[in-house]
VOGU-3710 file (C-alpha; in Angstrom, 3 decimals, decimal comma):
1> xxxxxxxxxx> -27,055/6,002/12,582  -24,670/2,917/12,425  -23,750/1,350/9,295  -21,732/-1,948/8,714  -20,153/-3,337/6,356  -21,044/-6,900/4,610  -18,527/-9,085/3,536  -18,262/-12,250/1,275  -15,856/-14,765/2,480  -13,847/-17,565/0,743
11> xxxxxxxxxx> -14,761/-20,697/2,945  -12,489/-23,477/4,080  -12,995/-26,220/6,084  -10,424/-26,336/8,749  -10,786/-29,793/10,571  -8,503/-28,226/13,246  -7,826/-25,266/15,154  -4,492/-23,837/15,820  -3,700/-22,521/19,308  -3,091/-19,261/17,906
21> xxxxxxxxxx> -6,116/-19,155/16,524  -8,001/-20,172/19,834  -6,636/-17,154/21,274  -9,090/-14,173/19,853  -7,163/-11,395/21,314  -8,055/-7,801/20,554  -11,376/-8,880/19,769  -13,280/-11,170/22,142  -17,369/-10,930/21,999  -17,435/-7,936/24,216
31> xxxxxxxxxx> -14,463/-6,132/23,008  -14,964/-2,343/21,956  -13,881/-1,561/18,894  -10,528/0,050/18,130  -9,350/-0,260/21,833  -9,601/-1,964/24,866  -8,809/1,269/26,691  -12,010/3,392/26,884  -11,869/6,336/28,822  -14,930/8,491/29,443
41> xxxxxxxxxx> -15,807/10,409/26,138  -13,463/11,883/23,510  -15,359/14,569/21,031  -13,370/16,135/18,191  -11,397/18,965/19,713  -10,010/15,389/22,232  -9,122/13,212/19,067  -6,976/15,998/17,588  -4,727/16,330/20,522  -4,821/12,279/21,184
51> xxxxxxxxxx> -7,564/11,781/23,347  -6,082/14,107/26,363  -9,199/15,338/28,500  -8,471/15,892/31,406  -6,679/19,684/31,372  -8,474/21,447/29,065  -12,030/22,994/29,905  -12,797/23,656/25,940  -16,463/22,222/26,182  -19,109/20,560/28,639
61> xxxxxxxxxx> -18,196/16,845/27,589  -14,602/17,112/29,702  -17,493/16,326/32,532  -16,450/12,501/31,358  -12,978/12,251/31,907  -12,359/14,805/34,504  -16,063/16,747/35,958  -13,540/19,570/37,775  -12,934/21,222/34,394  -16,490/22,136/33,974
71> xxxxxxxxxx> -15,980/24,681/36,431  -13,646/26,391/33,761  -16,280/27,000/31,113  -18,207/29,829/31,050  -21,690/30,429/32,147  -23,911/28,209/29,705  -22,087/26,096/27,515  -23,407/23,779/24,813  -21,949/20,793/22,502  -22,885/18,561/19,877
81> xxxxxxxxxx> -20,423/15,754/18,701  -20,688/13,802/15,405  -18,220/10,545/14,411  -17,375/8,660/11,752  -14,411/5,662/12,975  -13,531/3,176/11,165  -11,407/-0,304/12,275  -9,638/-3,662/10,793  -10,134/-6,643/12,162  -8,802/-9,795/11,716
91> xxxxxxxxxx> -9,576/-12,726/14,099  -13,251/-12,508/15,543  -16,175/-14,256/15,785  -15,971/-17,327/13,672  -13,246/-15,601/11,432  -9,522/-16,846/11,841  -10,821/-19,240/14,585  -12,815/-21,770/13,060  -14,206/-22,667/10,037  -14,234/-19,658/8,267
101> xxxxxxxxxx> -10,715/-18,124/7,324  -9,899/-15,109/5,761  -6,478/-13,841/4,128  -6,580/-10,234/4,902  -7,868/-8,196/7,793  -11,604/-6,549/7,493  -13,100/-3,359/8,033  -15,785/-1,849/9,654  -17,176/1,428/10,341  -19,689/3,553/12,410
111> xxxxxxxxxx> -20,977/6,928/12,106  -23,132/8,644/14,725  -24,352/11,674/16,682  -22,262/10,529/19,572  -22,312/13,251/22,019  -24,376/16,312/23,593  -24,000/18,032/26,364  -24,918/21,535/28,599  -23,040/22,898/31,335  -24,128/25,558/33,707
121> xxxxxxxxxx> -21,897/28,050/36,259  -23,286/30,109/38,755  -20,418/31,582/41,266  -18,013/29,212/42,247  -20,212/26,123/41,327  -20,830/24,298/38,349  -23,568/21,567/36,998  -23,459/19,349/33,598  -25,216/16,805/31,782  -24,480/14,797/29,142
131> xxxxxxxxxx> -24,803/11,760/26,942  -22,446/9,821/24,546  -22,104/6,730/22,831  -19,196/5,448/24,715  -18,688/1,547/23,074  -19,456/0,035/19,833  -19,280/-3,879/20,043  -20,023/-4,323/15,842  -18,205/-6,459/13,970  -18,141/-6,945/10,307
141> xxxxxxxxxx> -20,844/-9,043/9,369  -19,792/-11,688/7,126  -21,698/-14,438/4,755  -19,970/-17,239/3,544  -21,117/-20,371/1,511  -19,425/-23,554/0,271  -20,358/-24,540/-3,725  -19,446/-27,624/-5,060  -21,003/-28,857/-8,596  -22,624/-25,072/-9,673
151> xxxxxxxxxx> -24,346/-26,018/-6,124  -24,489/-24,481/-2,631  -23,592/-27,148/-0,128  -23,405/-25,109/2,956  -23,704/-21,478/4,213  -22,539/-19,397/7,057  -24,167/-15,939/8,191  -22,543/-14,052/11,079  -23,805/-10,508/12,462  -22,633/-9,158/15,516
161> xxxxxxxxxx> -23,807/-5,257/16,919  -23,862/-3,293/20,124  -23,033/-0,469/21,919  -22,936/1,492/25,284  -25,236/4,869/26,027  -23,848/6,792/29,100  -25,845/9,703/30,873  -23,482/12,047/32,724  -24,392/14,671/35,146  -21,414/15,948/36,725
171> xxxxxxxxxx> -20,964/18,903/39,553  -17,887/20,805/40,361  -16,632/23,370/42,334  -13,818/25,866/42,612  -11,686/26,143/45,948  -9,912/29,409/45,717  -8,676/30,970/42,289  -6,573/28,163/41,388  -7,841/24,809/42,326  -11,121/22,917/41,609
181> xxxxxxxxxx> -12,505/19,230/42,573  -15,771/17,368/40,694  -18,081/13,974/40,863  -19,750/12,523/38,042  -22,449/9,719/38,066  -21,818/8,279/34,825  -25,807/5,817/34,251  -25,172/3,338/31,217  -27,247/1,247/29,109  -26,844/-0,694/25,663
191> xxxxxxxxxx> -27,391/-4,103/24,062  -25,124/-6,584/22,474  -26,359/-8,880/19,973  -23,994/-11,978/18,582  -25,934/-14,179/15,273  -24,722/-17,384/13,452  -26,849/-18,983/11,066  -25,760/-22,263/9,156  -27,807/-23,661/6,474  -27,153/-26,758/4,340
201> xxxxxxxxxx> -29,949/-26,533/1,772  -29,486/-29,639/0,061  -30,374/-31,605/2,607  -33,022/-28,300/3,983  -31,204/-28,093/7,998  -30,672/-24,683/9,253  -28,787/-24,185/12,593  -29,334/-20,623/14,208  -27,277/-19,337/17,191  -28,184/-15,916/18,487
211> xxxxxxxxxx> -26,816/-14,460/21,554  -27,976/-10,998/23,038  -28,322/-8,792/26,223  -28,854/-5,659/27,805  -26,066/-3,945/29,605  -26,311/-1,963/32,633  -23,848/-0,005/34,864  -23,193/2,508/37,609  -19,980/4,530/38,255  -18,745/7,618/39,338
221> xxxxxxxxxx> -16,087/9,868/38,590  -13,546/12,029/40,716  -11,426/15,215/39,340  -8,858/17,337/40,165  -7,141/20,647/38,498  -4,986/22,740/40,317  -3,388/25,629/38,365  0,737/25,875/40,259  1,513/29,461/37,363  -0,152/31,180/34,796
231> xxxxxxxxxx> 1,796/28,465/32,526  1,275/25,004/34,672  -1,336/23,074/35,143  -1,944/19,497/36,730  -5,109/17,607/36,914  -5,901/13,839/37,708  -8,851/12,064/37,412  -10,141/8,551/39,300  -13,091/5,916/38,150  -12,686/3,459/40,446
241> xxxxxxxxxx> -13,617/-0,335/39,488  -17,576/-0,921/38,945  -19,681/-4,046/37,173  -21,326/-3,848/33,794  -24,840/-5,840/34,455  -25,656/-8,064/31,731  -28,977/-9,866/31,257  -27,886/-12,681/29,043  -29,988/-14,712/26,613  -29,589/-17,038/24,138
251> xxxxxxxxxx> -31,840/-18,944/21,118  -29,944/-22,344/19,799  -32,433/-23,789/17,195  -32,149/-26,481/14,836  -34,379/-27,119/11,911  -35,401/-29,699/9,400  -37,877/-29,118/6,825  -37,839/-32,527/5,124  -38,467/-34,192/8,471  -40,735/-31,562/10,224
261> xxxxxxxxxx> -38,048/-31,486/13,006  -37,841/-28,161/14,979  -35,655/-27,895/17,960  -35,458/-24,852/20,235  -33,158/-24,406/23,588  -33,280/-21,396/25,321  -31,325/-20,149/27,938  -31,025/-16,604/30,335  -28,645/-15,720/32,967  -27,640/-12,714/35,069
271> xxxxxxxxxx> -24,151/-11,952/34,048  -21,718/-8,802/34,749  -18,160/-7,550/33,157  -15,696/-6,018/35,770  -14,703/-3,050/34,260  -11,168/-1,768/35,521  -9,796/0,580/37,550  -8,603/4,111/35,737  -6,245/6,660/36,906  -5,218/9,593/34,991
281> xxxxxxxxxx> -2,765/12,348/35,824  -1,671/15,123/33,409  -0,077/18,350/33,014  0,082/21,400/30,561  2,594/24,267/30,218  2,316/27,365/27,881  5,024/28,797/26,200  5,061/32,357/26,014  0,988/33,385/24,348  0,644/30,892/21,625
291> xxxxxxxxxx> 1,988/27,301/22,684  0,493/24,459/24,934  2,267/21,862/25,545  0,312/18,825/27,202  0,865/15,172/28,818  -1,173/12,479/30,067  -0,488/8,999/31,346  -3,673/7,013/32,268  -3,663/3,666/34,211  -6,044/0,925/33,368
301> xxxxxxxxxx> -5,956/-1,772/35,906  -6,777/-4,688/33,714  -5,340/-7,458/35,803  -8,222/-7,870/37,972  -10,396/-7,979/34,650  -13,064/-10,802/35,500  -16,455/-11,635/33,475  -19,269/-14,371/33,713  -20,750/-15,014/30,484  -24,035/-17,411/30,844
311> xxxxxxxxxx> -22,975/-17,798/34,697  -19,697/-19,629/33,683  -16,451/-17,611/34,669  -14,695/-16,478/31,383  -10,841/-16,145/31,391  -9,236/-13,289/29,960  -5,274/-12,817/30,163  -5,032/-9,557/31,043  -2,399/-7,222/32,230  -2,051/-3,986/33,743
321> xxxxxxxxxx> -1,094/-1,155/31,062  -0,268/2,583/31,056  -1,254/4,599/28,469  0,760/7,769/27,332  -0,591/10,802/25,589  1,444/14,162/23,797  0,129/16,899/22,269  0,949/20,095/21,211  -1,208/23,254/20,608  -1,075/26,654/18,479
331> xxxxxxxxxx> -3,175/29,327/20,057  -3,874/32,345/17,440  -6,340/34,459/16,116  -7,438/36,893/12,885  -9,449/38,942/11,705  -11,690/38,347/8,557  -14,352/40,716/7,136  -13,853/42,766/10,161  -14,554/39,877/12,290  -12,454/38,249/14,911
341> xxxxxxxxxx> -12,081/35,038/14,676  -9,826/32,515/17,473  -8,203/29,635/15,664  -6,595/26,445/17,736  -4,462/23,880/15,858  -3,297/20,836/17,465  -1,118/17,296/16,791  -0,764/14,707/19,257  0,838/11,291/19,382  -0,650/8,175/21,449
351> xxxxxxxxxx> 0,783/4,900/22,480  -1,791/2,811/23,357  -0,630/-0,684/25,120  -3,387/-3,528/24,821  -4,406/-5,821/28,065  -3,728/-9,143/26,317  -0,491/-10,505/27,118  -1,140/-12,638/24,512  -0,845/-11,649/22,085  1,046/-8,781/23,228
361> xxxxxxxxxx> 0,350/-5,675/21,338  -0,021/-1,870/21,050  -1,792/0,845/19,120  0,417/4,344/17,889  -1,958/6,852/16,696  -1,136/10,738/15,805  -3,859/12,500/15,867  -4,573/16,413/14,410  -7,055/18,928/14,353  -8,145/22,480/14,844
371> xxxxxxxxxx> -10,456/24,869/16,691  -12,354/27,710/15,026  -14,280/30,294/17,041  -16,196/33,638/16,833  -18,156/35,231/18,686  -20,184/32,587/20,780  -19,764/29,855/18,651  -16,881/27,011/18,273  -16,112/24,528/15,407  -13,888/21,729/16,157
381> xxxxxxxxxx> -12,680/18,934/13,836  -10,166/16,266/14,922  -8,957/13,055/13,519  -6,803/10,062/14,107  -5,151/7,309/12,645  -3,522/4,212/14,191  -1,291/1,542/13,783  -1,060/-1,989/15,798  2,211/-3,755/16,090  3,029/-6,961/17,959
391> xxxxxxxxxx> -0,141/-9,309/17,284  1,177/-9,948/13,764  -2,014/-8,536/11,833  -1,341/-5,149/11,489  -4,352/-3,694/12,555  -5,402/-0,299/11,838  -8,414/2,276/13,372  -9,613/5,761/12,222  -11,411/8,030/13,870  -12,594/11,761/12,573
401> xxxxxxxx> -15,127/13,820/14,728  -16,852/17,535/14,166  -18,139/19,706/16,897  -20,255/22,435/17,370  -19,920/24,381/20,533  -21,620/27,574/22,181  -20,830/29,514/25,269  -22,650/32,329/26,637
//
């Protein structure tokens, strides 16, 4: 389940756009929410120690960001992944670039079963599958109106919702004690829908703008861990560029009830979003029996970012970033009611550069979390918070996750 948030907006009537208003930013129509920087999936026990997933073999849904690690994880594995995130917004849609103008930034949030997943290892081989919910496109949805006299002179209703469903299935195999390689053929689907209704009901118009599509892609997935000691680790991971098919369509429709007057203009095209180039390398070292210490820098090659949206070429100024990841983990365990129990606590700081170079901005998030096992079963919680700087807005995102895991 989803859920949105509705909004009531002070309306002014701007007979001009700025420049800086022209230019969205973090949130053109098929921006993600939070970040523009979306690599594979991130579960709970990943938010806690800042999204790094590509060294640790802790559950079947590493198969995302790096498919080696699965050969890591015991015989049959199992995960389930719930989310709650939550994000601020500020210029979007019609909001801060039109008509409608608001004086502090607005939030949204989603909540969801977002991931599940089973791995299998026989010898020195290894087979996964899993899904996630990999994008959310929402925005806040926001109704406005215009009163003059004790009387409604005009209204504005904007809605906008999506998101992106990947299937995973991921193989992997050891070479030796200390190395292993993987593929994963990530299939995707979603929808994106984007509605604007204007009404003036004194004179009985209505003007209704809707915009959706389905969303399609293909790509595939390379990994690498090698293990150099008993207290290094490296690992690197590749997706290399691929198109997100879109099958556009779009309803403009103007009506007139005191005149009978109904105009409709449809339109479809064939569309696609290049997604980037990613590149991830990382490393872990343990410190005596109880602390990890991990690293991750990830490329996103956002430069050659191109889009058609209704068969017309959209420009985005992109840029390539790198994005840098630190964490730090506890490793302990206890005893309770003559049980053993394993308990993992992590922190983790991220700095999370945007594409645009206009604005130019960047996320900081620290992210925490722990681990909680006995027997065959796992419970991991993790949570961030971050921070924008540099577009002037302040915006903010929150994420919080739970996880159950079993291993047999």
């Amino acid at each position: 389940m989803r859920k949105r948030t509705w909004l009531m907006l002070s309306l002014f009537l701007i007979p001009w756009v700025s420049q800086a208003q022209m230019t969205i930013g973090q949130y053109e129509e098929e921006a993600p929410l939070r970040t523009w920087n979306i690599a594979g999936f991130i579960p709970a026990s990943g938010i806690g120690r800042a999204e790094i997933m590509t060294l640790i073999a802790d559950s079947p849904a590493v198969a995302f960001n790096n498919p080696s690690l699965i050969a890591g994880l015991p015989r049959l594995s199992f995960y389930l992944n719930g989310s709650i995130s939550r994000a601020s917004l500020f210029r979007f849609g019609p909001v801060n670039t039109g008509v409608l103008k608001s004086s502090q930034n607005l939030w949204i949030r989603t909540m969801a079963l977002d991931g599940a997943g089973l791995a299998l290892k026989a010898g020195k081989w290894a087979l996964s599958f899993g899904v996630a919910i990999t994008e959310y496109y929402d925005r806040p949805s926001v109704l406005a109106e215009s009163v003059s006299g004790g009387k409604t002179n005009y209204k504005i209703n904007f809605s906008q919702e999506g998101f992106l469903r990947a299937y995973n299935l991921a193989l992997a195999r050891k070479l030796g004690r200390k190395l292993a390689i993987g593929l994963a053929l990530n299939l995707s689907q979603g929808n994106l829908e984007r509605k604007t209704e204007e009404s003036w009901p004194l004179n009985q118009i209505s003007i209704l703008d809707k915009k959706d599509g389905s969303l399609k892609d293909q790509s595939v997935r390379f990994g690498f861990m090698a293990e150099i000691s008993k207290s290094l680790k490296i690992a690197f991971a590749l997706e290399p560029a691929h198109r997100l098919e879109k099958e556009s369509h779009s309803l403009l429709e103007y009506s007139a009830s005191t005149t009978g007057t109904k105009i409709t203009i449809e339109d479809r095209a064939s569309d696609f979003i290049q997604k980037p180039l990613q590149l991830s390398l990382a490393g872990s070292y343990l410190l005596g029996q109880q602390w990890l210490i991990c690293a991750e820098v990830t490329f996103f090659n956002w430069s050659k970012y191109k889009l058609t949206w209704f068969s017309e070429q959209e420009t985005r100024n992109f840029r390539d970033v790198l994005r840098l990841a630190l964490a730090l983990e506890n490793l302990t365990s206890f005893r309770l009611f003559h049980q053993s129990f394993s308990l993992t606590t992590r922190l983790g700081l991220l700095v999370d550069p945007q594409p645009m170079k206009v604005p130019r901005s960047t996320y900081y998030s620290l992210g925490s979390g722990f681990s909680l096992g006995w027997k065959w079963f796992r419970l991991d919680f993790g949570a961030s918070w971050g921070q924008e700087k540099g577009s002037g807005s302040s915006l903010e995102s929150f994420r919080s996750a739970l996880a159950l895991n079993t291993f047999f």
